[in-house]
C-alpha positions in Angstrom: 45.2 117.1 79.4 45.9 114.1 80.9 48.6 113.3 83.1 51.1 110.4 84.1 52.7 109.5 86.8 53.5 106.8 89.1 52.3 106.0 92.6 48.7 107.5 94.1 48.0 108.4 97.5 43.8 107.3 97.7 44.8 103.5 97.2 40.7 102.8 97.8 40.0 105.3 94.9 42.8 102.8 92.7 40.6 99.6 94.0 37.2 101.0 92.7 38.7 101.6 89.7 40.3 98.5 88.9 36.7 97.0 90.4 34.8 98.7 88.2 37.4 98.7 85.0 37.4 94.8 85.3 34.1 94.3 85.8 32.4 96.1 82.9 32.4 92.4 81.5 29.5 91.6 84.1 31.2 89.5 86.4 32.1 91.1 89.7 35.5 91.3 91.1 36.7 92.2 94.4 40.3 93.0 94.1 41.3 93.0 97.7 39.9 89.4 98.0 41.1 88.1 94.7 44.8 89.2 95.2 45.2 90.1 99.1 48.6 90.1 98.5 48.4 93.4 96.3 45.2 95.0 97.4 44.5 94.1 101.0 44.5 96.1 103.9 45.7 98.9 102.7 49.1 97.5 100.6 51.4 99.4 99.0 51.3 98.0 95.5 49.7 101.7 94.5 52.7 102.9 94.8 53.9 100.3 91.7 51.8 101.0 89.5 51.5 103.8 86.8 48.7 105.8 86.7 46.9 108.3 84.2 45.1 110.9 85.9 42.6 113.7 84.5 41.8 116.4 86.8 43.2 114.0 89.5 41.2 111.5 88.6 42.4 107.8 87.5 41.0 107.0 83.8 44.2 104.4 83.2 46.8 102.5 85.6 49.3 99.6 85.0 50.9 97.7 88.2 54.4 96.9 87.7 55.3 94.7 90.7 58.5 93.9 92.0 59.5 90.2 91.8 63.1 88.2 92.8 63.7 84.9 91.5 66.2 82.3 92.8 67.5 80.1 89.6 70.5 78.0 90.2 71.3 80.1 93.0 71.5 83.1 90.7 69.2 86.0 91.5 66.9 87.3 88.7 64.7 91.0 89.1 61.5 91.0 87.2 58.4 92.9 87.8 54.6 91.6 87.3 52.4 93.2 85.1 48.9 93.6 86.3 45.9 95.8 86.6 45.9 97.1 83.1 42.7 99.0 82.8 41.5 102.3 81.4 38.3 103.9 82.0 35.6 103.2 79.4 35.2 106.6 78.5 38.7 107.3 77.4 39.5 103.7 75.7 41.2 103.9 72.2 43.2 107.1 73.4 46.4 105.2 73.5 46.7 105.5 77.7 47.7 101.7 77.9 50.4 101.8 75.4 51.6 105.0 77.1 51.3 103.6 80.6 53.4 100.4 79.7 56.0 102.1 77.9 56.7 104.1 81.1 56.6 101.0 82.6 59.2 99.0 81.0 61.6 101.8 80.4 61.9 102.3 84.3 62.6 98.3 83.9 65.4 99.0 81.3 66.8 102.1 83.6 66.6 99.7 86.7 67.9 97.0 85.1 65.2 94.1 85.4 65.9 90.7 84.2 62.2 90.4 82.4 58.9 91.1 83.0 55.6 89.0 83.6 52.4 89.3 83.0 49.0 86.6 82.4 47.2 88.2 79.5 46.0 87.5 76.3 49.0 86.8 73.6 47.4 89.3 71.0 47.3 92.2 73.0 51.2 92.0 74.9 52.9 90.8 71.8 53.1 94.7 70.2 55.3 95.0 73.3 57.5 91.8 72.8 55.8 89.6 75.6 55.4 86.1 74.3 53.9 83.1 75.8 56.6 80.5 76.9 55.7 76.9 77.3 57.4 75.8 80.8 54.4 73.7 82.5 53.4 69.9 81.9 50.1 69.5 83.2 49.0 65.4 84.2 45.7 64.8 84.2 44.7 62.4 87.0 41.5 61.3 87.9 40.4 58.7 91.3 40.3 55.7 89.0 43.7 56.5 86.9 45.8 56.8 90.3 43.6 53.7 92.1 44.9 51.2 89.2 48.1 51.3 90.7 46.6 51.0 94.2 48.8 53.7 95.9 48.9 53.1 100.2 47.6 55.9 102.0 47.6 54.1 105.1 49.1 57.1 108.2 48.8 59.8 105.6 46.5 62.8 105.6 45.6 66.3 103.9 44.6 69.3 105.4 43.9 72.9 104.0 46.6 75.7 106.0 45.3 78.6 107.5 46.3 81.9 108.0 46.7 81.5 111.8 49.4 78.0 111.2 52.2 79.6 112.2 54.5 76.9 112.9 53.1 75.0 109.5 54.1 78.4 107.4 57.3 78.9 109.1 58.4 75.6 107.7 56.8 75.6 104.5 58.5 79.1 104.2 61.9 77.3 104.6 61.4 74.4 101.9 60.0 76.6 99.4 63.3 78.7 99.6 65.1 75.3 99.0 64.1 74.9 95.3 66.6 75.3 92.2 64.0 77.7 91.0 61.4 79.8 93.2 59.6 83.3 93.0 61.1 84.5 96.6 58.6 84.9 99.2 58.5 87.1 102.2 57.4 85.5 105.3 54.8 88.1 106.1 53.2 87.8 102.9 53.3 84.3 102.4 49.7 83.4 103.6 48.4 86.0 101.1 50.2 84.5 98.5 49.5 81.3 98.4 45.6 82.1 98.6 46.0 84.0 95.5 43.2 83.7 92.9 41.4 82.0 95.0 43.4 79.4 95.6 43.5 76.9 98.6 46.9 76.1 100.0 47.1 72.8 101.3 49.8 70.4 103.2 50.2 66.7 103.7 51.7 64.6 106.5 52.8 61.3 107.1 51.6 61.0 110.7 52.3 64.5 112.3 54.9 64.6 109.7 55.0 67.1 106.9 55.6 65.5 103.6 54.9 67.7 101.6 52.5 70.5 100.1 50.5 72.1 97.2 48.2 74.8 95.8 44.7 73.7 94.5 43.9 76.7 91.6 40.0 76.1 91.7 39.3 77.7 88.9 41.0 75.8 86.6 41.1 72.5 88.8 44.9 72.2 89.0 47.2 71.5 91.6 49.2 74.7 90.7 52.4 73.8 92.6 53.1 70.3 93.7 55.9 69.9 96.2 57.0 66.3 98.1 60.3 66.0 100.2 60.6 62.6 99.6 60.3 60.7 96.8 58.2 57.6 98.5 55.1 60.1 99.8 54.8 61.2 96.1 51.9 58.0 95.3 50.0 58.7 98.6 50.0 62.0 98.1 48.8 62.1 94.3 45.6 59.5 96.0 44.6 61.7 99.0 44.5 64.6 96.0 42.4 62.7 93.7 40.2 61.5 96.6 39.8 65.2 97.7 39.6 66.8 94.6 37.9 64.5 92.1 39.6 64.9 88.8 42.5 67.2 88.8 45.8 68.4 86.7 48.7 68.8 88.6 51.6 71.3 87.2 55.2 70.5 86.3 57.8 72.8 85.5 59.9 71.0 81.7 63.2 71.4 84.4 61.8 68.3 87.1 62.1 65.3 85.2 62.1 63.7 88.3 58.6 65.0 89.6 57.2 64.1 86.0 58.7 60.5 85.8 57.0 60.3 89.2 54.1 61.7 88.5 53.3 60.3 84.8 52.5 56.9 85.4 49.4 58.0 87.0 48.3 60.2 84.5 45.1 59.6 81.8 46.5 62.3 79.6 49.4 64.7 79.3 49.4 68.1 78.0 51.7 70.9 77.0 50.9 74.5 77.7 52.0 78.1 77.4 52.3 79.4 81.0 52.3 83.1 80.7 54.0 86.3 78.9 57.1 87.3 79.1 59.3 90.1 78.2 62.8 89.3 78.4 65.1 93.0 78.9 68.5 91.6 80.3 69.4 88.7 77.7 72.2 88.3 79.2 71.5 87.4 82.7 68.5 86.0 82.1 70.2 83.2 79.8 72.9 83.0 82.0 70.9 81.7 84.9 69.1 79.5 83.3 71.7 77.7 81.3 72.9 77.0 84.9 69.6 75.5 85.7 69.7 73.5 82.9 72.8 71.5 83.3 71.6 70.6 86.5 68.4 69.1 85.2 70.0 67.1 81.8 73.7 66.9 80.6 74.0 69.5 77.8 76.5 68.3 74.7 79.2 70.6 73.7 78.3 73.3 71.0 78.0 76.5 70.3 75.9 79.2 68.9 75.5 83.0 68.3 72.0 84.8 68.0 71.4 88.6 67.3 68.1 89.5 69.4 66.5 93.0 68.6 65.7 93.7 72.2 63.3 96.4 73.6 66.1 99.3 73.7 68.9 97.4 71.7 69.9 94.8 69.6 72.4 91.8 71.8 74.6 89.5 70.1 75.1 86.5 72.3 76.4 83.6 72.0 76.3 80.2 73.9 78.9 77.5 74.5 79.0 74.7 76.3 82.4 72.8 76.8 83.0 69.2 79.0 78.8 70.0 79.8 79.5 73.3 81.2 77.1 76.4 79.3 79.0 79.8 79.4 76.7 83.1 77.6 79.0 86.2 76.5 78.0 89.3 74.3 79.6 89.0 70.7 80.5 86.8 67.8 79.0 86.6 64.7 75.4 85.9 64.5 74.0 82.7 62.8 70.2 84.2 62.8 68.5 87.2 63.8 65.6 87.1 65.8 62.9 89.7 66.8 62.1 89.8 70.4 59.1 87.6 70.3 60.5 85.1 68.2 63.7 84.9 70.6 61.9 84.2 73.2 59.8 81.4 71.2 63.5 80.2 70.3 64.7 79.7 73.6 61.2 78.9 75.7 58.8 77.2 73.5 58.7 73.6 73.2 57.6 74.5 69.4 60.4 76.5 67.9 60.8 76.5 63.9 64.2 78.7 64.1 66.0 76.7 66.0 66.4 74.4 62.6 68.5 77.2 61.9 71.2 76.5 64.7 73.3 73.2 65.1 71.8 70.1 66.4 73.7 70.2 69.7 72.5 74.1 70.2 69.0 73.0 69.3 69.1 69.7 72.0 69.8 72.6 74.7 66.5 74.3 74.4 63.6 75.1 75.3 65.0 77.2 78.8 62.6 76.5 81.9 61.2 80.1 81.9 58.2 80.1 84.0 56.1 81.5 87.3 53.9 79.4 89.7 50.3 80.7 89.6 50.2 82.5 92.7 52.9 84.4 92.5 51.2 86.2 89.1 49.7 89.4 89.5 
């Protein structure tokens, strides 16, 4: 009989498997070079994820990874899901349900905020994950940006590497600076921002950092955008374009500022879901982000009360905001009920039929900026 259990001491035995699990599709994948901040040189994200083991060998495993996120200065626990595989042989034996059920109840018992995961709706949803739409992608291409004939003149790009100390030290610092960032330890920081296969790049004005992104090759984004001045923001998007041809560049819904910046160079502008999430602490979760939101957009007064039927429990909360100021407190009496996936839907999609069923003001507060940059996924 199988057992389960969490943590593995042959971590190269837990890369073949997720190798060979993953790549039963026909396309090859190397863990340890996709994510090297998980799987190289030896990590220690074995000992995160759940395992299902038949005469000690793996036949099923699900990575929860430990994440902190900053929002509004509040701190917010969440683990990444990843690495969800079972051997082919032993596939429709329920080990992935089993697996992530032991998963998120050692979330509930330790008290994380939500959990994250990129995967398709279909398959998370029986869990409660649901897609949250917290990304505005603008489509630019060389022509679109040259219309409005940006100067460049002084300014350059240049792709970081690993050995740019100095470069990383300071990009380490500003990324730390943001209302909202996935917290990232200095020792790993190369690793994560080459994640996927991405290519983290800087620009500078002069010898002068200006600012930085993240070019996701696959899907020919600039995953994370970053300027520390408004003015470089035109330069910047014309080196990009005249380095990477045609190219979306990601916005979090929060930074109206970036988009109104950003926009007028834009052929086309899209909305789309970033990835799952599974929301456990209501509560905190809300809280934080209700603080993130006043700072982005004034908030009328209002108020409203939901019931959610959470994983474990069912949370009454309700919302006020008074003089533009949100407060979230268990109780009241609830003016809808929501499941877990349509609560989250309700308060992070951009597309949310149930919020007809709250007042106007409560509605003009939503959708909450739930969301992760793409390299700090598992």
């Amino acid at each position: 009989m199988a057992k389960l259990q969490k943590g593995y001491p042959f971590f190269f035995e837990y890369i073949d498997f997720i190798n060979y699990c993953f790549g039963m599709n026909g396309t090859t994948h190397a863990f340890d070079k996709l994510l090297p901040k998980l799987y190289a040189n030896n990590k220690s994200s074995g000992n995160d994820t759940y395992f299902a083991l038949e005469n000690d060998k793996i036949i099923g495993t699900v990575l929860a990874y430990p994440l902190t996120f900053s929002v509004a200065g509040k701190t917010l626990t969440a683990r990444g899901i990843g690495s969800v595989a079972t051997h082919p042989r032993y596939r429709g034996e329920g080990f992935m349900k089993k697996l992530m059920k032991k998963a998120l109840d050692d979330m509930v018992k330790d008290r994380i905020a939500f959990a994250v995961l990129g995967g398709r709706r279909g398959r998370y949803r029986h869990f409660g994950f649901e897609k949250c739409d917290a990304m505005t992608y603008y489509a630019l291409t060389p022509k679109t940006v040259s219309y409005l004939q940006p100067n460049t003149e002084g300014y350059s790009i240049r792709e970081i590497k690993r050995d740019d100390t100095k470069l990383l030290n300071l990009l380490h610092i500003h990324m730390h600076k943001r209302p909202y960032y996935t917290v990232r330890p200095r020792k790993e920081l190369f690793d994560i921002l080459v994640s996927w296969q991405s290519i983290p790049y800087a620009y500078f004005k002069g010898d002068t950092l200006v600012g930085w992104a993240i070019h996701y090759r696959s899907k020919r984004q600039l995953s994370e955008f970053e300027y520390l001045n408004t003015s470089d923001v035109p330069a910047m998007l014309a080196l990009s374009t005249a380095r990477f041809g045609d190219i979306s560049v990601a916005v979090p819904v929060y930074e109206k500022e970036k988009a109104a910046l950003i926009d007028p160079y834009a052929e086309n502008v899209t909305s789309v879901s970033n990835e799952c999430f599974l929301v456990l602490d209501w509560l905190t979760t809300l809280d934080a982000l209700f603080s993130l939101q006043k700072e982005s957009r004034p908030l009328c007064d209002g108020k409203m009360t939901v019931e959610i039927e959470g994983y474990q429990r069912t949370v009454t909360l309700t919302v006020t905001v008074k003089n533009g100021i949100p407060a979230v407190y268990e109780g009241g009496t609830p003016e809808l009920t929501l499941t877990l996936p349509e609560a989250e839907l309700f308060f992070f999609r951009n597309i949310a039929p149930k919020r007809a069923a709250v007042s106007p003001e409560a509605a003009s507060w939503l959708p909450l900026p739930l969301f992760i940059h793409e390299c700090d996924n598992v």
